[in-house]
DOKOLKOL-939209 format. One line per 3 residues: number of its first residue (from 1); their letters; for each residue x, y, z of C-alpha. Coordinates in nm, 3 decimals. Example, Ala and Ser with C-alpha at 12.3 -4.5 7.8 and 13.67 -1.06 7.14 Angstrom:
2
1> as> 1.230 -0.450 0.780 ~ 1.367 -0.106 0.714
END
This chain:
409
1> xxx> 9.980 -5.656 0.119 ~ 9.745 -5.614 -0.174 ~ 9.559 -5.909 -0.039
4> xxx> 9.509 -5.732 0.305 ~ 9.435 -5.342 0.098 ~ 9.122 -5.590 -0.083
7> xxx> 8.894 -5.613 0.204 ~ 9.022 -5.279 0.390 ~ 8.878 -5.110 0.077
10> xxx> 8.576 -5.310 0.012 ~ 8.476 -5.261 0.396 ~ 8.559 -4.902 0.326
13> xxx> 8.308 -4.859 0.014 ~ 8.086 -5.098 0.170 ~ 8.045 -4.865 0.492
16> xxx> 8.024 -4.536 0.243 ~ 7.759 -4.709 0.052 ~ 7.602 -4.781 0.385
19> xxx> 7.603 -4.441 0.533 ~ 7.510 -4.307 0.178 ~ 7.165 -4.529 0.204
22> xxx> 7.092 -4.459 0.553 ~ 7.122 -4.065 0.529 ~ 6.891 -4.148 0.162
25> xxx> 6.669 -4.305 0.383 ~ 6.669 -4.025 0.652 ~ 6.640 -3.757 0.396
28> xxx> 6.358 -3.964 0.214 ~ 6.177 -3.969 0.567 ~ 6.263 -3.616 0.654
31> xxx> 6.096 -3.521 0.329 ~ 5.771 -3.729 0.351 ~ 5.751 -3.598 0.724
34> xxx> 5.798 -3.271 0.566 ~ 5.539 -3.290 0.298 ~ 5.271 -3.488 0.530
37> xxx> 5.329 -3.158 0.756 ~ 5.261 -2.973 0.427 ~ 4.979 -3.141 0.357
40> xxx> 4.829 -3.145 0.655 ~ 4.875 -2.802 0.719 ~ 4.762 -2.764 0.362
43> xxx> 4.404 -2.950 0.467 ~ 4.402 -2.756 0.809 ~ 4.380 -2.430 0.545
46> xxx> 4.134 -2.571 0.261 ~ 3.927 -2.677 0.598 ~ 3.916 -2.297 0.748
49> xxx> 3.890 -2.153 0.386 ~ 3.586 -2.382 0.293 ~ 3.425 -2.242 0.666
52> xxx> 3.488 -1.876 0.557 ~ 3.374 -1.917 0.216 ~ 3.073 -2.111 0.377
55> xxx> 3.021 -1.834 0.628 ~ 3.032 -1.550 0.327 ~ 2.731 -1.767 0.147
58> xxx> 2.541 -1.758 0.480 ~ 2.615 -1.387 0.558 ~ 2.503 -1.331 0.184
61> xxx> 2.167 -1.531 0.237 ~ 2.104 -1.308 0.550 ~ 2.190 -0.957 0.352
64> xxx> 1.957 -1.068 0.059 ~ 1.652 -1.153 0.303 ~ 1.694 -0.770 0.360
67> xxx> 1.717 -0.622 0.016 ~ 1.393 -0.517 -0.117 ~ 1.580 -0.458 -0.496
70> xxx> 1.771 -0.747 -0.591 ~ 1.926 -0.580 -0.903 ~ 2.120 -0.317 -0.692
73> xxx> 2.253 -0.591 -0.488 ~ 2.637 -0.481 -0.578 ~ 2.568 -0.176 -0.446
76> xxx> 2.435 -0.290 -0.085 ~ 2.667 -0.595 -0.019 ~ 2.954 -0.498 0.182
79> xxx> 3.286 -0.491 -0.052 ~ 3.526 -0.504 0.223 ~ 3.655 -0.871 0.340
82> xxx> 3.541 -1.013 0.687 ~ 3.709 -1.269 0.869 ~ 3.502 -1.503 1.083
85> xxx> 3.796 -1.591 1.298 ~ 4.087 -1.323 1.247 ~ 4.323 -1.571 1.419
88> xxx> 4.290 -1.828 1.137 ~ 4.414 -1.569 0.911 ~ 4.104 -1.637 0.671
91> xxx> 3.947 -1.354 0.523 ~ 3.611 -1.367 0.270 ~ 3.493 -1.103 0.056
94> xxx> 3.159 -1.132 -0.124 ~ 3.112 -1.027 -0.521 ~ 2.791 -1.026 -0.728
97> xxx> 2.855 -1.195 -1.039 ~ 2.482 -1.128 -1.165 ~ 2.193 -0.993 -1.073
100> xxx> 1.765 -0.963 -1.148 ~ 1.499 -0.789 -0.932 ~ 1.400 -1.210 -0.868
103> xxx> 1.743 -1.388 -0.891 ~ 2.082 -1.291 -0.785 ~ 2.449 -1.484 -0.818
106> xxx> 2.708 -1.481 -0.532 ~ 3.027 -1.550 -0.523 ~ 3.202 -1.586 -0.154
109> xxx> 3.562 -1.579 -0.227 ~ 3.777 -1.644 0.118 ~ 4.186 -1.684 0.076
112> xxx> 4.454 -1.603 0.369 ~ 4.637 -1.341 0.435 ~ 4.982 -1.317 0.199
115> xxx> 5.258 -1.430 0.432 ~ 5.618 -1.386 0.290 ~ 5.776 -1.700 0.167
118> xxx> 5.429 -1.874 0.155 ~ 5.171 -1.880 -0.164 ~ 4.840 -1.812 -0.076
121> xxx> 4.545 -2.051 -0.083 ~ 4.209 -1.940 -0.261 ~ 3.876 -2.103 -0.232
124> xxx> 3.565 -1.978 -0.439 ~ 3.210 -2.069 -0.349 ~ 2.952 -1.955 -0.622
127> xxx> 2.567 -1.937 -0.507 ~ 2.236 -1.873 -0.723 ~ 1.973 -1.746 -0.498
130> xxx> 1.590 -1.706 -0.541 ~ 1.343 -1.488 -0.330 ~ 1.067 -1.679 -0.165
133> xxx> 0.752 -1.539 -0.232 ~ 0.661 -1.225 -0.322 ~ 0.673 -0.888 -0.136
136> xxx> 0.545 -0.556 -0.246 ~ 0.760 -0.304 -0.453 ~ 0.989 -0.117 -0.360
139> xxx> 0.828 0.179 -0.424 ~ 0.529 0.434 -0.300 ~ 0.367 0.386 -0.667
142> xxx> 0.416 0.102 -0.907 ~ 0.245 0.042 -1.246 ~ 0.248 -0.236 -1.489
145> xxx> 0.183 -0.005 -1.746 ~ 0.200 0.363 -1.641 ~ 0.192 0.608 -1.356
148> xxx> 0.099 0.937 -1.354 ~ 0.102 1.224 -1.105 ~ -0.087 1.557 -1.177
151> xxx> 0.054 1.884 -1.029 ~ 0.140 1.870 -0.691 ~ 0.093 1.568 -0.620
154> xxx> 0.359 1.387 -0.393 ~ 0.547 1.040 -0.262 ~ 0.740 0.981 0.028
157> xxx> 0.786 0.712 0.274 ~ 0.792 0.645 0.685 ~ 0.855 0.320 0.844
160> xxx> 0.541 0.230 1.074 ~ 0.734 -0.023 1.247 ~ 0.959 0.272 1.414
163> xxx> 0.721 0.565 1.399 ~ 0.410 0.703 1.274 ~ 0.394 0.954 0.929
166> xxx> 0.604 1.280 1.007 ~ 0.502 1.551 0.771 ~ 0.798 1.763 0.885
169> xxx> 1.011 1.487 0.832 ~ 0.924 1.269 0.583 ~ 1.171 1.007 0.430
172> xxx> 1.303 0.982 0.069 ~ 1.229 0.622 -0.058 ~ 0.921 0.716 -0.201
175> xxx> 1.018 0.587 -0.563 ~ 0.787 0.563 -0.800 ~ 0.831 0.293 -1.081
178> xxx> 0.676 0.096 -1.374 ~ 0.699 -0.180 -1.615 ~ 0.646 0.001 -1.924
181> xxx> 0.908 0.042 -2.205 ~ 0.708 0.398 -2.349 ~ 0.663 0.660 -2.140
184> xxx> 0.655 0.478 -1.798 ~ 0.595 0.775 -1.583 ~ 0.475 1.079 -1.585
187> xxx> 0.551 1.442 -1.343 ~ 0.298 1.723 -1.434 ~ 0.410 2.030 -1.310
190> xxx> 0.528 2.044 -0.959 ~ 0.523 1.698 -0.860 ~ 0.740 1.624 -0.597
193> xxx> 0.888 1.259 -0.578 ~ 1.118 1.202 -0.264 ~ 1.249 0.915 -0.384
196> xxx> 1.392 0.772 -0.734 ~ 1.179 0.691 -1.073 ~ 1.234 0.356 -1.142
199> xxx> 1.182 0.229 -1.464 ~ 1.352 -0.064 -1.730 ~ 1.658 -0.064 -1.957
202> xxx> 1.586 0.288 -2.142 ~ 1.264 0.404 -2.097 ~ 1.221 0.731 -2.025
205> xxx> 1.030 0.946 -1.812 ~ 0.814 1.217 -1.896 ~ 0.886 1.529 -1.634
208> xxx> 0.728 1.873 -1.637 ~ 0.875 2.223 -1.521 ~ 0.910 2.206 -1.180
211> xxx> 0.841 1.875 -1.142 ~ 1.079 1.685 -0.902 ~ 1.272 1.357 -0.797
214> xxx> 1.594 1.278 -0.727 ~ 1.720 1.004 -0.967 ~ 1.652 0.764 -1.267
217> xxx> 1.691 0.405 -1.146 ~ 1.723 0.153 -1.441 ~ 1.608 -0.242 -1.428
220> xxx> 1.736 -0.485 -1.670 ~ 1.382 -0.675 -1.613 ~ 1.061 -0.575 -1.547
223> xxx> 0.942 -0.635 -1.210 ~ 0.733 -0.944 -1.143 ~ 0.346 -0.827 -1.065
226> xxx> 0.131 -1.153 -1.016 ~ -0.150 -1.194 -0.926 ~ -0.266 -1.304 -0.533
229> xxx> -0.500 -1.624 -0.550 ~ -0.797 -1.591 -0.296 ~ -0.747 -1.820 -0.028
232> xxx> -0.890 -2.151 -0.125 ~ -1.098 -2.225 0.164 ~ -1.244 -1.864 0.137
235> xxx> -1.297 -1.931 -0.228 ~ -1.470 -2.243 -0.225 ~ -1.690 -2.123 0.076
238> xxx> -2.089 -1.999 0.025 ~ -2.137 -1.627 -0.023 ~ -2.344 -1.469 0.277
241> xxx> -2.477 -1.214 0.064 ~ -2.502 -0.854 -0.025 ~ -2.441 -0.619 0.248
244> xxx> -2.680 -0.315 0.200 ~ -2.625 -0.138 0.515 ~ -2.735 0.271 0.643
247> xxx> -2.634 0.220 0.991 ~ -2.293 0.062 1.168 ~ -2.217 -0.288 1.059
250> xxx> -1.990 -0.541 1.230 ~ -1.854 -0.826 0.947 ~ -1.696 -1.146 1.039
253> xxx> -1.411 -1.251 0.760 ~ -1.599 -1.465 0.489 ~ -1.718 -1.423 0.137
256> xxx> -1.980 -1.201 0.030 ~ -2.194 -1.023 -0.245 ~ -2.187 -0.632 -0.267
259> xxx> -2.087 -0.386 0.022 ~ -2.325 -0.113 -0.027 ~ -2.377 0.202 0.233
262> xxx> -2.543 0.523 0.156 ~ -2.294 0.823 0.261 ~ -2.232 0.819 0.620
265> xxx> -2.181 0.475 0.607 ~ -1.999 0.269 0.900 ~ -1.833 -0.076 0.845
268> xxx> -1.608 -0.242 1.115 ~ -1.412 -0.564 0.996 ~ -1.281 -0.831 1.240
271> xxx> -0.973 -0.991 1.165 ~ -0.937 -1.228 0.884 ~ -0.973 -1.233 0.509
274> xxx> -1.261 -1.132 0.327 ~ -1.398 -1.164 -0.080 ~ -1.632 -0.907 -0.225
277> xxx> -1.760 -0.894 -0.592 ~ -1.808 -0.497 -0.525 ~ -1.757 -0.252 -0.231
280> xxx> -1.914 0.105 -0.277 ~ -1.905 0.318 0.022 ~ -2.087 0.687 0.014
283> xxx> -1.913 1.004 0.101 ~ -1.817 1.088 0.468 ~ -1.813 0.709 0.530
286> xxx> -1.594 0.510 0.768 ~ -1.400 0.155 0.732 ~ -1.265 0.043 1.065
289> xxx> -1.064 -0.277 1.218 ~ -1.147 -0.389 1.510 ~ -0.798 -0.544 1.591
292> xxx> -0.558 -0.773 1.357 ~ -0.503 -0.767 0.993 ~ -0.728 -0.782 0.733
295> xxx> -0.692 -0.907 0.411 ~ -1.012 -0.816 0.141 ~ -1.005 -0.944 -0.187
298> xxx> -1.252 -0.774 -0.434 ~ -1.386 -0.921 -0.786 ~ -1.494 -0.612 -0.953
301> xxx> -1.459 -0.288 -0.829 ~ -1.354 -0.074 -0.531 ~ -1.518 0.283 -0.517
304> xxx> -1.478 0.515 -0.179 ~ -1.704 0.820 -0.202 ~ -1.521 1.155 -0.081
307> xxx> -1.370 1.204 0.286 ~ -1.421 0.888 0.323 ~ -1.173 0.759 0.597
310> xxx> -1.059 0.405 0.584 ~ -0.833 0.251 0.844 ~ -0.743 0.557 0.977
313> xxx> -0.794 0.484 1.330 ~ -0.482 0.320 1.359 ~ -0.238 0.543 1.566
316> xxx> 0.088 0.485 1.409 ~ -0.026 0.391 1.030 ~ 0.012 0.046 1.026
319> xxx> -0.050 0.014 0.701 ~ 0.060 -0.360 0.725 ~ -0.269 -0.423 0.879
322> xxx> -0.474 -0.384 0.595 ~ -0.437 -0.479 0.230 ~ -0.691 -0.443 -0.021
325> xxx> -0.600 -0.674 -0.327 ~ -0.802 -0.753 -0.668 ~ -0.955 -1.120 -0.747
328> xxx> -0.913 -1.211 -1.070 ~ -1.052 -1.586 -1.094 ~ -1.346 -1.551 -1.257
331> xxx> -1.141 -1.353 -1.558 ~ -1.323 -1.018 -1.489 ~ -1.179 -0.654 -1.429
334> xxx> -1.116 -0.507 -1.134 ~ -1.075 -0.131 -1.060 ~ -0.979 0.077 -0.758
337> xxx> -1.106 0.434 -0.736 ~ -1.092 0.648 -0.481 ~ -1.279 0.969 -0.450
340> xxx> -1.166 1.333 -0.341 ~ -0.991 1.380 0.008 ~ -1.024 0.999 0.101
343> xxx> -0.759 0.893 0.371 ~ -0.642 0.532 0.348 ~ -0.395 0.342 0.581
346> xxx> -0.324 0.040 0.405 ~ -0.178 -0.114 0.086 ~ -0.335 -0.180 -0.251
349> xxx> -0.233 -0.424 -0.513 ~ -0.484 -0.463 -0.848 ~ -0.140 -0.538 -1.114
352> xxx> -0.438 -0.596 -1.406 ~ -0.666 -0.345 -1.345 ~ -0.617 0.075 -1.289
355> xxx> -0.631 0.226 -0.953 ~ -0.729 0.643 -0.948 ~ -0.636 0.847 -0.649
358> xxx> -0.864 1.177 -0.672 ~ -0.720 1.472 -0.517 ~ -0.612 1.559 -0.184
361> xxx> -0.671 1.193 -0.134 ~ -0.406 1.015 0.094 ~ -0.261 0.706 0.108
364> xxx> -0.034 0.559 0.408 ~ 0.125 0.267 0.256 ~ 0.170 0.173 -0.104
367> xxx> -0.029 0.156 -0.452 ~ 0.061 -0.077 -0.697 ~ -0.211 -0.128 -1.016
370> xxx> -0.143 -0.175 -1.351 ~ -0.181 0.190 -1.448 ~ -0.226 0.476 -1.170
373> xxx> -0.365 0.769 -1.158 ~ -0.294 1.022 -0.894 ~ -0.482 1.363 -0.917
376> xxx> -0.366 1.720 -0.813 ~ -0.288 1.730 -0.449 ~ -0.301 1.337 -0.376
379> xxx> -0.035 1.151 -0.197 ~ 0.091 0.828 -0.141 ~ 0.344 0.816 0.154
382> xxx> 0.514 0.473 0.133 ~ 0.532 0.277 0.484 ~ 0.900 0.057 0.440
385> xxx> 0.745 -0.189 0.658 ~ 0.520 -0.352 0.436 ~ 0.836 -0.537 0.312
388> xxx> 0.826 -0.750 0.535 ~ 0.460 -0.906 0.368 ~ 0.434 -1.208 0.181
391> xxx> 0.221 -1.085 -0.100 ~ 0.220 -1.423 -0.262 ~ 0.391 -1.729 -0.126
394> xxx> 0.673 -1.919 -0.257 ~ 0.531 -2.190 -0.479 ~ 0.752 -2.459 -0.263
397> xxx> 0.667 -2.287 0.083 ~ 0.832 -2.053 0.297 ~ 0.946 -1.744 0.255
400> xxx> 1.250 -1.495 0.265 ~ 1.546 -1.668 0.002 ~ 1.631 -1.999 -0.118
403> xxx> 1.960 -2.085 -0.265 ~ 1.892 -2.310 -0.623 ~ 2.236 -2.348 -0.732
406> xxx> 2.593 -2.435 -0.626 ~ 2.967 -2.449 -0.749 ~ 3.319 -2.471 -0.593
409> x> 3.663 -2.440 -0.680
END
């Protein structure tokens, strides 16, 4: 009998032992079948999460080409997620980890939606972007040094790309803003700013009674105010002279002496760039375009006599079809003055030299010097759509915003 029981029970263990490796085996392949589900579902999600964190860098690059103040970025990206494809169950949500008036970091962080029973997955994309080129400020005035507006005199702002100047309605980005750490601006009495004083870290203003604006804006940095090189091949090219002119003159773009006309005088520019060592126009005089945009760079100084009217035939105030900027390449000063009840539809930009508005002189566009001077009764009514000009061009070409830097985790 016992030889009989030997076998019986060997065959016995033997088939436990069997059954014992093939459910091992079973449960081992269950479980790798399990985990390369895992994992693949796993790579399915760090796929869609790397799109949606993608997609919040691109939606960032697209909401900073339309900033005009990169150091209140955090305040005009959208804080609420977005999902580029709800169905995924991927959400992104954008955060500003730092930010300059020239540079600004971005973080896209995308993760899904908690499900019960299941962790959730995280991805963080981290972008350092860079403006390309060089727009003008945001503001109606900006000085490198100081601004200052007499009694009554006023900013505001109108978008010429949607609608002319609307006195009845005028718009409340006209800020006004400077560079200077002492006494950066200064209201006399009854100044009206509609718009925000802009100045950096904690310099302070200087207002009069009844002087008014609506905030203090504060920049960690100053703003950048380059200068605009002269176009080389208008640089390099000879000068056709002064211009001494009593009657109507027609000027093709090109480089030139002194514009000179007695009062009454009568200049019409064709499209194109121009270079000037000095332009001096008498009183009751007229600047005109005959079509296009103009671009006139001037060496030493500017100087409209009173009621003088410049650009101002343009219907809707275009003001992005003329810009009047200093040269400084010969190392010389440059100044801007404008004389009593002048009317200007255009933009100005001398960031080493001063620019002096004279009362009841007008402006349709923006001023930016390195001081200003606006008399009683000027104004300067900012037109938003000069944004969209390159003042000075990105250094590796293009425009709009460039990203330099990269991280993920």
């Amino acid at each position: 009998m016992s030889r009989l029981q030997r076998p019986r029970g060997f065959i016995l263990v033997s088939m436990i032992m069997l059954l014992t490796c093939l459910f091992t085996v079973l449960f081992a392949l269950l479980t790798l079948s399990e985990q390369r589900s895992r994992l693949v579902h796993l790579n399915t999600e760090r796929t869609i999460l790397g799109a949606e964190a993608r997609a919040g860098l691109s939606e960032a690059t697209h909401l900073l080409a339309g900033i005009h103040d990169w150091s209140l970025a955090a305040q005009e990206l959208p804080a609420d997620p977005v999902s580029l494809n709800q169905a995924a169950g991927a959400w992104h949500r954008l955060e500003v980890v730092s930010a300059r008036s020239s540079e600004v970091t971005v973080r896209s962080v995308a993760w899904f939606e908690a499900a019960p029973g299941r962790p959730g997955v995280t991805r963080h994309l981290e972008a350092t972007f860079r403006r390309r080129g060089l727009s003008f400020p945001d503001a109606a005035l900006y000085g490198a040094r100081w601004v200052v507006m007499e009694s009554n005199a006023r900013t505001d702002s109108y978008n010429s790309g949607t609608a002319g100047y609307d006195p009845k309605n005028p718009g409340t980005q006209g800020h006004v803003g400077s560079n200077a750490d002492v006494t950066p601006i200064t209201l006399r009495s009854n100044a009206d700013v509609k718009g925000d004083l802009v100045v950096v870290q904690q310099a302070q203003p200087s207002v009069r009674p009844n002087a008014h604006y609506l905030q203090t804006q504060r920049r960690e940095e100053p703003l950048p105010l380059p200068v605009v090189a002269v176009p080389v091949e208008l640089a390099a090219s000879s000068s056709r002279g002064d211009v001494h002119s009593g009657v109507p003159v027609e000027l093709a773009p090109g480089r030139y002496g002194d514009l000179t006309t007695g009062a009454k005088g009568h200049v019409v520019l064709q499209p194109g760039d121009y270079l000037f060592d000095n332009i001096d126009m008498g009183q009751n005089s007229v600047l005109l375009l005959s079509g296009g945009k103009v671009r006139i760079f001037v060496r030493e100084r500017v100087e409209f006599g009173s009621n003088t009217r410049i650009n101002m035939d343009s219907e809707n105030q275009d003001s992005t079809s003329l810009l009047i900027l200093a040269d400084y390449s010969t190392g010389q000063k440059t100044e801007f003055h404008f004389d009593s009840n002048c009317d200007l539809v255009g933009a100005l930009y001398n960031p080493l030299g001063p620019i002096h508005l004279e009362s009841n002189t007008q402006v349709f566009g923006n001023v930016t010097g390195d001081t200003v001077q606006m008399d009683s009764f000027a104004q300067v009514h900012k037109d938003r759509a000069l944004q969209s000009v390159v003042l000075a061009p990105d250094p590796d070409g293009g425009q709009g915003v460039r990203r330099t830097s990269w991280s993920s985790w």
